[in-house]
C-alpha atoms as a printed R data frame, in Angstrom:
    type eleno elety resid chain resno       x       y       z
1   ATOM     1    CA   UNK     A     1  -8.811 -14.536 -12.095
2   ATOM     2    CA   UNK     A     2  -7.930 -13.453 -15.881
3   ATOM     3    CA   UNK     A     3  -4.751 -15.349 -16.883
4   ATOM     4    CA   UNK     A     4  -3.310 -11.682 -18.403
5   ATOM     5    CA   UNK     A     5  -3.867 -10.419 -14.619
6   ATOM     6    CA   UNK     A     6  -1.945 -13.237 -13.143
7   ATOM     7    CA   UNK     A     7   0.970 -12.372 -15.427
8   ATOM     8    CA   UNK     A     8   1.258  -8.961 -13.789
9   ATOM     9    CA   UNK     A     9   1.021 -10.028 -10.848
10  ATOM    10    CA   UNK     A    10   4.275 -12.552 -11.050
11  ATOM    11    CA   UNK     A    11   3.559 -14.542  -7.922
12  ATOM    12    CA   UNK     A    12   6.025 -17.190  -7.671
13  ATOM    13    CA   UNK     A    13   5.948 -19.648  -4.578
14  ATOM    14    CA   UNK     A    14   2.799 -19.412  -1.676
15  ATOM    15    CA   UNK     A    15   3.434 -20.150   1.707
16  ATOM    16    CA   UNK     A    16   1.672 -23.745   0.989
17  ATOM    17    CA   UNK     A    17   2.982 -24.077  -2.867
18  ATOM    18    CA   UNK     A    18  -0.192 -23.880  -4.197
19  ATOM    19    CA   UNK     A    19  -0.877 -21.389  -7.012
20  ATOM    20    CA   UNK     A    20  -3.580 -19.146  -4.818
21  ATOM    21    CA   UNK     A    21  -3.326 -17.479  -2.047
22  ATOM    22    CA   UNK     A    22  -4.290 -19.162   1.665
23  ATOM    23    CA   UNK     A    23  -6.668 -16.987   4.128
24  ATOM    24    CA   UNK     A    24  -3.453 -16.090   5.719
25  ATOM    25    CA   UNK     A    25  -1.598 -14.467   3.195
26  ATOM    26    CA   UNK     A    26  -4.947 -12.526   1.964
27  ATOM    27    CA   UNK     A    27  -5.383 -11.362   5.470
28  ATOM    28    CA   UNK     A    28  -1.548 -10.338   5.284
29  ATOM    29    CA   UNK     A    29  -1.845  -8.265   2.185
30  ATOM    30    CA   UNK     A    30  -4.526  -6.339   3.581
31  ATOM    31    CA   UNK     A    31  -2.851  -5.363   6.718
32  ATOM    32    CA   UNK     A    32  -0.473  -4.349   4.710
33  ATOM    33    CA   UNK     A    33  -2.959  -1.833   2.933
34  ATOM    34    CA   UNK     A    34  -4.864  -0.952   6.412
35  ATOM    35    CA   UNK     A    35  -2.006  -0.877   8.355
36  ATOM    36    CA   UNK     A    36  -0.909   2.083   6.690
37  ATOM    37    CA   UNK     A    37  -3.861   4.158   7.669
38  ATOM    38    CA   UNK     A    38  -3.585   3.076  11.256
39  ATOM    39    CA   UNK     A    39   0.177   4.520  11.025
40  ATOM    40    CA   UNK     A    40  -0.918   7.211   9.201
41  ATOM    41    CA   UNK     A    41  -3.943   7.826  11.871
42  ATOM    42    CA   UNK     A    42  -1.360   6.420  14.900
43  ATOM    43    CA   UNK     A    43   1.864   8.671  13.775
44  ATOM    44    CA   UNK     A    44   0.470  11.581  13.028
45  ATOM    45    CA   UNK     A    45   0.808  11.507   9.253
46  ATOM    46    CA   UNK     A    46   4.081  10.655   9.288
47  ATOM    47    CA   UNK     A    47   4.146   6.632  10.019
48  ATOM    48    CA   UNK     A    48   2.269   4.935   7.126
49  ATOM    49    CA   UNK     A    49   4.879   2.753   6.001
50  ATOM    50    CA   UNK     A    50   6.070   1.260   9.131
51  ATOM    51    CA   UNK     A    51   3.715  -1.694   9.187
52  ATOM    52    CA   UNK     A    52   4.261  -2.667   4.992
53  ATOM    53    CA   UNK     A    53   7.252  -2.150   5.880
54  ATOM    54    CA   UNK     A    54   7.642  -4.450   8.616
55  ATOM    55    CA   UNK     A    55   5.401  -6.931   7.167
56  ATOM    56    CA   UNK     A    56   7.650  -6.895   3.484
57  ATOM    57    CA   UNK     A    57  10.473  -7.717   5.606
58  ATOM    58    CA   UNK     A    58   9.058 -10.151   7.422
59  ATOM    59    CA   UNK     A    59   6.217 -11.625   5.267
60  ATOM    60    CA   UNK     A    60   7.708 -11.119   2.001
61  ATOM    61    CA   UNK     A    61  10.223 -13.530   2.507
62  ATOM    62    CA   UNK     A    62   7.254 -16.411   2.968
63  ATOM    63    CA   UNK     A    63   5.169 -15.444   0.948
64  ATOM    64    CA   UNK     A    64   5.444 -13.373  -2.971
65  ATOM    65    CA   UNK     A    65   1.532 -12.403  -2.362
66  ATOM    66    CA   UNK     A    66   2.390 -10.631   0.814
67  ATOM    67    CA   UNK     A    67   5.894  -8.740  -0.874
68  ATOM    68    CA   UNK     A    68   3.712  -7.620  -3.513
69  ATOM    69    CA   UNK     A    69   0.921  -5.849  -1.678
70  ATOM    70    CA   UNK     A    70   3.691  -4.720   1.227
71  ATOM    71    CA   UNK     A    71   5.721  -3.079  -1.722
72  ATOM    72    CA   UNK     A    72   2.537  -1.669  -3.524
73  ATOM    73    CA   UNK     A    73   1.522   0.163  -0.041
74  ATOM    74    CA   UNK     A    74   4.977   1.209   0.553
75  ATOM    75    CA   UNK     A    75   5.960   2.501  -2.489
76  ATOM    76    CA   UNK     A    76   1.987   4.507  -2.203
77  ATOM    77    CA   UNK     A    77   3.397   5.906   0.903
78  ATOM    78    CA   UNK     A    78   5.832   6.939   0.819
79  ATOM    79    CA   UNK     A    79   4.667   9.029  -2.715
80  ATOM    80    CA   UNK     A    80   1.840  10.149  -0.076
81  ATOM    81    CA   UNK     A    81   4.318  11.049   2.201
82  ATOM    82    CA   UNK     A    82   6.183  13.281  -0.788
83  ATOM    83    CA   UNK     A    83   3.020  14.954  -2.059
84  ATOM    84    CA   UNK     A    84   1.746  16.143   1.881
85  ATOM    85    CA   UNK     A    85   5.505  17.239   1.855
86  ATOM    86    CA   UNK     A    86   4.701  19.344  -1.220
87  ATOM    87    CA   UNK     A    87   1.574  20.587   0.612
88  ATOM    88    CA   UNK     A    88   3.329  21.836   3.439
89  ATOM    89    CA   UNK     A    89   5.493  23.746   1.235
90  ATOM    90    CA   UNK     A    90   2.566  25.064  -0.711
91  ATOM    91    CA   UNK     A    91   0.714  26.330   2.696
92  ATOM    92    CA   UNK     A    92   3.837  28.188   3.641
93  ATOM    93    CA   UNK     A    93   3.944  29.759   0.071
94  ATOM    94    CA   UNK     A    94   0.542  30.070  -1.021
95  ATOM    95    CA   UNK     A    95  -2.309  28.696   1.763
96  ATOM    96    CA   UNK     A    96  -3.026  26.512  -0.895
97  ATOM    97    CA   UNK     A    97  -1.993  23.571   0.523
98  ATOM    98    CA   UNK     A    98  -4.797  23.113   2.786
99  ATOM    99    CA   UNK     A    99  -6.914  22.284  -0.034
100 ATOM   100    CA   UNK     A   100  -4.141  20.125  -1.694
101 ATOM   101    CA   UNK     A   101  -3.144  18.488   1.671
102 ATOM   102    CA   UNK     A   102  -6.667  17.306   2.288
103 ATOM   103    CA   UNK     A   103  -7.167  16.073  -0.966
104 ATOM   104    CA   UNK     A   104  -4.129  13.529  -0.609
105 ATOM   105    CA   UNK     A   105  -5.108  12.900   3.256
106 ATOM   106    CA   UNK     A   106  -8.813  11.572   1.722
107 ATOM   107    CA   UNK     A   107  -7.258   9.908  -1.316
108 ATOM   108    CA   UNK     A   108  -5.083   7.863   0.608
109 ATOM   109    CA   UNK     A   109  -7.232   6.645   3.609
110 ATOM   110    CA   UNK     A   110 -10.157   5.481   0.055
111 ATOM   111    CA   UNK     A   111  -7.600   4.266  -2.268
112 ATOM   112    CA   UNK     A   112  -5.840   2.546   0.944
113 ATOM   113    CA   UNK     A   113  -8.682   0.853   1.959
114 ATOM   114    CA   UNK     A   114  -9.952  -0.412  -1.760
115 ATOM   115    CA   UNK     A   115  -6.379  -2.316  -1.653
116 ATOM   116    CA   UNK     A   116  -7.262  -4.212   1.620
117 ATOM   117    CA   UNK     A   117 -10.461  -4.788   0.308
118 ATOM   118    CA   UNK     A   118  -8.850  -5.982  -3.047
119 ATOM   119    CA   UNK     A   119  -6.081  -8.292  -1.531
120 ATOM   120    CA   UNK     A   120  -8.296 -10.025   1.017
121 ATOM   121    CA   UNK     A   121 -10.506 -10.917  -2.146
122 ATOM   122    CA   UNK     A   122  -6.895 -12.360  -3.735
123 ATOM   123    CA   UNK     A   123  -6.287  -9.914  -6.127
124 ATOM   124    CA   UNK     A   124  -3.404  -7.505  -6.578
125 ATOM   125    CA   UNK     A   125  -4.237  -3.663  -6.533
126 ATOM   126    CA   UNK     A   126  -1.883  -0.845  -8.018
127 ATOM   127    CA   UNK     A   127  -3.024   2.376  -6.714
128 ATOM   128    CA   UNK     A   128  -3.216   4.608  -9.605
129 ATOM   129    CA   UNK     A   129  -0.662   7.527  -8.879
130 ATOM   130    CA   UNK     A   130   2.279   5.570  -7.366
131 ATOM   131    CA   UNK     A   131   5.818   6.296  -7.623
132 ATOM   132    CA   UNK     A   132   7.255   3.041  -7.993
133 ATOM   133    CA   UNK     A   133  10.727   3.233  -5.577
134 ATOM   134    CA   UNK     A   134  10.705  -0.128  -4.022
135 ATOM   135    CA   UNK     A   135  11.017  -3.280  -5.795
């Protein structure tokens, strides 16, 4: 892991106290990620960030690794959540939403999944269009 990486990252204290993540809190961070597609998948569209969510309130307190990917993937969905809002709205208007609203449906589910892939390897994603709410 670059050192400049690690200083974005601003992990403080591990479940164990060591400076890496355990197994656990990888596996954490990317539910955390994947969880969001099953919501989004389980809730129609509407329920992506009830598991990070749950799992920032719960996990984040243990564990900074965990907060950090549980904020990343809330703060992504709920700016998917905004944009398929803005979709809706632009089907209504213009029918072009269908081609808008399917573009952020596939975005989502790939970029979603390269962050569970990412944070069960250790490493902190930031999706690249995020609205950064949550801190």
């Amino acid at each position: 892991m670059d050192p400049g990486q690690r200083e974005d990252q601003q992990f403080g204290t591990f479940i164990t106290g060591s400076p890496t993540a355990t197994q656990d809190e990888k596996t954490m961070g990317m539910l955390a990620h994947l969880g969001s597609v099953a919501g989004l998948v389980v809730g129609a569209g509407v329920l992506g960030w009830a598991v990070p969510l749950f799992l920032m309130l719960t996990k984040g307190k243990e564990s900074s690794f965990v907060r950090a990917h549980a904020v990343e993937s809330l703060n992504f969905q709920i700016t998917t959540t905004i944009a398929m809002f803005v979709s809706g709205i632009l089907i209504c208007a213009l029918g072009l939403g269908l081609v808008t609203g399917a573009i952020v449906f596939v975005a989502s589910l790939v970029f979603s999944v390269i962050a569970g892939l990412k944070a069960n390897d250790g490493e902190l994603y930031r999706y690249p269009v995020n609205l950064r709410l949550v801190k």
